[in-house]
N, C-alpha and C positions, 0 to 999 in steps of 0.2 A: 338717465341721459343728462349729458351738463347741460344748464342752460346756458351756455355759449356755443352747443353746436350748431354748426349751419345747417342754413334752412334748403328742404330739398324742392328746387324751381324747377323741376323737372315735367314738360309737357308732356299733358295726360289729355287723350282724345275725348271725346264725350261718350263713346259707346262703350268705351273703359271705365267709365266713369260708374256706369250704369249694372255694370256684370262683376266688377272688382271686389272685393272684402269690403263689408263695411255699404255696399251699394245697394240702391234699391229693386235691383232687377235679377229675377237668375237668367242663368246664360251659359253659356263655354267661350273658350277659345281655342281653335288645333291651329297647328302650324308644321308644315313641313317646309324645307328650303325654299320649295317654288309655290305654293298657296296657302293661304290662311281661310277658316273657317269662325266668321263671330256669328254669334246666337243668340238673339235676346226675347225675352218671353216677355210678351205685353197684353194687357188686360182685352185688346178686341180681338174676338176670336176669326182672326184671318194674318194668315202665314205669308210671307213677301219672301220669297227666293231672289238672289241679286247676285248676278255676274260683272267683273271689271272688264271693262274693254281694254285696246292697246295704249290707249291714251294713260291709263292710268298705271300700265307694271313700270315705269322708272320713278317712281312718286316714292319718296324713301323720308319722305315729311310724318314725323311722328305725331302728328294731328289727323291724319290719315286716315279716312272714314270709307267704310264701305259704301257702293254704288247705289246712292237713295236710303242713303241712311236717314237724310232729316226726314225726307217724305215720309219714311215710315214712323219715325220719331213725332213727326209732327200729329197723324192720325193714330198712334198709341195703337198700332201694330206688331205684330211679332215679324222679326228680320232676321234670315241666314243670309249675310254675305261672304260669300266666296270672294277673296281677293287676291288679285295674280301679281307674283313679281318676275314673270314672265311671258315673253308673246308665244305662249305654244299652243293656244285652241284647248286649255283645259286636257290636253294627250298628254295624260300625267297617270297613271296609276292609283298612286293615294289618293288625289281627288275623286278619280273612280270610283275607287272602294267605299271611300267616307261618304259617298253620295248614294251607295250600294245600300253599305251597312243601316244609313239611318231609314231609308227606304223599308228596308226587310225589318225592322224594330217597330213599323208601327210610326216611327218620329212623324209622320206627316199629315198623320190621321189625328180626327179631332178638331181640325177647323171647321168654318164655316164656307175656306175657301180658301187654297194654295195658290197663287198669283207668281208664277219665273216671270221675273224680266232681265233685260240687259239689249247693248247695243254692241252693231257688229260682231266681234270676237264673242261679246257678251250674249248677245239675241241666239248666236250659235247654242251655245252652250245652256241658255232658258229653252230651247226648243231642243236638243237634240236629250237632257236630262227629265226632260216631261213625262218622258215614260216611265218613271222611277216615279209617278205622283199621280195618285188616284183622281180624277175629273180634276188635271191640271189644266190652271188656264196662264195663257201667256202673253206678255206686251214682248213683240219683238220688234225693235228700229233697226232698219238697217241691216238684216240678217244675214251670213251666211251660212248653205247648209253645209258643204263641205269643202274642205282644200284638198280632200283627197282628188289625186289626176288621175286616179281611173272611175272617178265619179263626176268628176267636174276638169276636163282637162283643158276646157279653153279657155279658164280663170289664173290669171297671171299675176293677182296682186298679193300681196303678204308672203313674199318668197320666206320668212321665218317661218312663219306657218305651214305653208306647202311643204317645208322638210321635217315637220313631225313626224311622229309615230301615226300613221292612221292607218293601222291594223288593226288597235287597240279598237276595245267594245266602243259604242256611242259616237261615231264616227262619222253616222250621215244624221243630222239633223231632220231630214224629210222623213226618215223612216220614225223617228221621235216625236216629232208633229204631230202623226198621225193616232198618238195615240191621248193627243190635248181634248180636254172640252171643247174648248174654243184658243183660238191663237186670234190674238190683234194683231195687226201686222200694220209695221208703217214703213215707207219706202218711198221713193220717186222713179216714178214708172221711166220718164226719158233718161235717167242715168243707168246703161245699157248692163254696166258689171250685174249690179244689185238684182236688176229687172230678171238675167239671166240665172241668177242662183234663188232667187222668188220664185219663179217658175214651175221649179223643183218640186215647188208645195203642195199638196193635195190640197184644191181649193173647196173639198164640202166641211170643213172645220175651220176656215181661216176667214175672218171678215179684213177686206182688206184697206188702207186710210191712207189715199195716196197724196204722197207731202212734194207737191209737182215743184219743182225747180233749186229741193233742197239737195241736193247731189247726193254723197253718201253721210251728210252730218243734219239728217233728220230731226233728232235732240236738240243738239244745239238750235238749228233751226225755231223749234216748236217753243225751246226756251225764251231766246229771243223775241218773240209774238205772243208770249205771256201765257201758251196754252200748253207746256206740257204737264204740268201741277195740274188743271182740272183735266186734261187725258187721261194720265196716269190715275186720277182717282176717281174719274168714271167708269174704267176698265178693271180697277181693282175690285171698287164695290157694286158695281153692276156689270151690264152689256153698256158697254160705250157706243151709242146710236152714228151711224157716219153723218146725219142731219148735223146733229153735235157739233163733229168733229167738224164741218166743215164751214157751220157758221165761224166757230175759232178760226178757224184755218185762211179769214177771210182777211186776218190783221195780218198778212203777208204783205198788201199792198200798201202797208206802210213803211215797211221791209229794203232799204237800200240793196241789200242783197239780191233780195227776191228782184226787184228790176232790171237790175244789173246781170242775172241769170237770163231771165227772161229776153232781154236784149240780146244780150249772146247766143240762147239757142235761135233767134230768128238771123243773126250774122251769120251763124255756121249752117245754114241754111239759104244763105243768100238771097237773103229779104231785108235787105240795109234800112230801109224805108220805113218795114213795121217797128224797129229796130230803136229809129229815130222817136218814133211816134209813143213807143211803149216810155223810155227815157224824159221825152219832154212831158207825158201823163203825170209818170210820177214827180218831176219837179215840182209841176201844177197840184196839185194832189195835197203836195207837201208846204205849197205857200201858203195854200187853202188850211191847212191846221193849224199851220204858225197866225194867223192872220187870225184865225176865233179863239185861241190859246191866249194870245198875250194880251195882259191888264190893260182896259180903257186908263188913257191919258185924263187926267185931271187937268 
C-alpha cells in the first residue's frame, strides 16, 4: 500500500470493536433487513439478552449500540442484543428462528444465569422469548403482552404494531412469562394502558416494582433518579429486594417531573388544593438542597 493512501476515519462502534478481526472478544454478528443479532462472549459467566424498543428502530447512527450494551460492557458480561430497524414487536420470522435455532443448540446453556431485558416493544419481546431460555429470569419496564386484538382488543396505542403479523409463534408474552424463573417487572400502576396489559401476567413468578407517576417511560424515569444502573444490577446478579428498590425509588422527590405528575393526577382528580400543596413541597424541598449545596461565603 502507498504511503500516501488515505486514511480510513470511518466510525466503528465499540461492540465492533470487540468481536471484529484482530479484537479481543469472540462473537457474531447476523443481520437481516429488519434485525440485527450481536453476540459477545465475556469472562463472567452470566448471559444479558437485550431487546430495542421503538425509540431506537430509526437510529441509523453507525455508533449505534445495542440496548445496555455498556451495562453489560461495564460488568464484563456476556450480551446478545437484538436490534430492530423496525416497530413490528419482533413478528418477523428470522428473528423467530435465530432465537429458535440458538435455543435448540444448547446456545444458552452454560451460564450461571440468562437475564432478558428490555423496555416496552422491548420488555415484550424479553418476556414473550423467555421460554426459549431455561430458569430465564427477566427485567421487564414497561411491558407489553400483546398487540394482538383478539387477546388485548381494548389497547389502542402502537397502531404499527397492532398491524403485525400476530399469528406468528410467541405472540402472547403472558403465555412466555410463564415459563421465567422469575420476571421483575417495573411499571406505574396509575397509568391505566400499562396497568391493563400488566394484568395479563401471572402473578406467582413476577415480583412486582411499581415506579408510581413514571407513566409509560419507567427507564428514563429510574435513569434520571440515578437508580436504574444499581436496579438493573441487582436483578441481574441476584433477587432485586423491593425494600431496595424503593429506598432508590425515594430520589423521585427530587424529580421535577415526578411533582409535576403528581400534581396533575390530583388536578384530574379535582383536588386543586393537594395539587397546590404537592408543588409548593417541592419548591421548598428544592430551596432546602440548594441552600446546604452551595459553598459558605468567605
Amino acid at each position: 500500500m502507498s504511503d500516501d493512501a488515505p486514511e480510513n476515519n470511518l466510525a466503528i462502534p465499540a461492540w465492533f470493536q470487540e468481536i471484529m478481526p484482530g479484537g479481543t472478544r469472540r462473537g457474531f454478528l447476523k443481520k437481516s433487513e429488519l434485525h440485527s443479532m450481536v453476540f459477545i462472549e465475556r469472562e463472567n459467566p452470566v448471559l444479558m439478552i437485550t431487546f430495542d424498543n421503538l425509540s431506537n428502530v430509526s437510529d441509523r447512527d453507525p455508533m449505534r449500540e445495542p440496548w445496555a450494551y455498556r451495562f453489560c460492557a461495564s460488568h464484563d458480561i456476556s450480551h446478545l442484543g437484538v436490534m430492530a430497524n423496525a416497530g413490528n414487536w419482533f413478528r418477523d420470522i428470522w428473528i423467530i428462528r435465530q432465537m429458535e435455532e440458538l435455543s435448540e443448540s444448547g446456545f444458552f446453556e452454560g451460564y450461571d444465569r440468562v437475564v432478558l431485558a428490555g423496555t416496552s416493544m422491548g420488555a415484550f419481546a424479553a418476556l414473550t422469548f423467555a421460554r426459549l431460555v431455561p430458569d430465564a429470569h427477566v427485567i421487564a419496564l414497561n411491558p407489553q403482552t400483546s398487540l394482538d386484538i383478539e387477546l388485548v382488543p381494548w389497547e389502542k396505542r402502537f397502531w404499527g404494531g397492532r398491524r403485525q403479523d400476530w399469528s406468528l409463534p410467541y405472540s402472547d408474552a403472558a403465555e412466555g412469562a410463564r415459563h421465567a424463573a422469575r420476571v421483575n417487572l417495573f411499571y406505574d400502576p396509575y397509568f391505566e394502558p400499562d396497568a391493563k396489559q400488566v394484568a395479563r401476567l401471572d402473578p406467582a413468578n413476577v415480583t412486582t416494582f411499581k415506579c408510581w407517576y413514571s407513566s409509560h417511560k419507567s427507564a428514563v424515569f429510574l435513569k434520571k433518579i440515578d437508580a436504574l444502573k444499581p436496579v438493573m444490577a441487582a436483578a441481574t446478579f441476584g433477587e432485586l429486594d423491593q425494600a431496595d428498590f424503593y429506598a432508590l425509588y425515594r430520589g423521585r422527590k427530587k424529580l421535577r417531573w415526578y411533582s409535576g405528575a403528581l400534581a396533575g393526577y390530583f388536578e384530574s382528580t379535582k383536588r386543586p388544593h393537594i395539587a397546590n400543596i404537592v408543588q409548593r413541597s417541592f419548591r421548598k424541598a428544592k430551596r432546602e438542597l440548594q441552600s446546604t449545596t452551595e459553598p459558605a461565603q468567605e
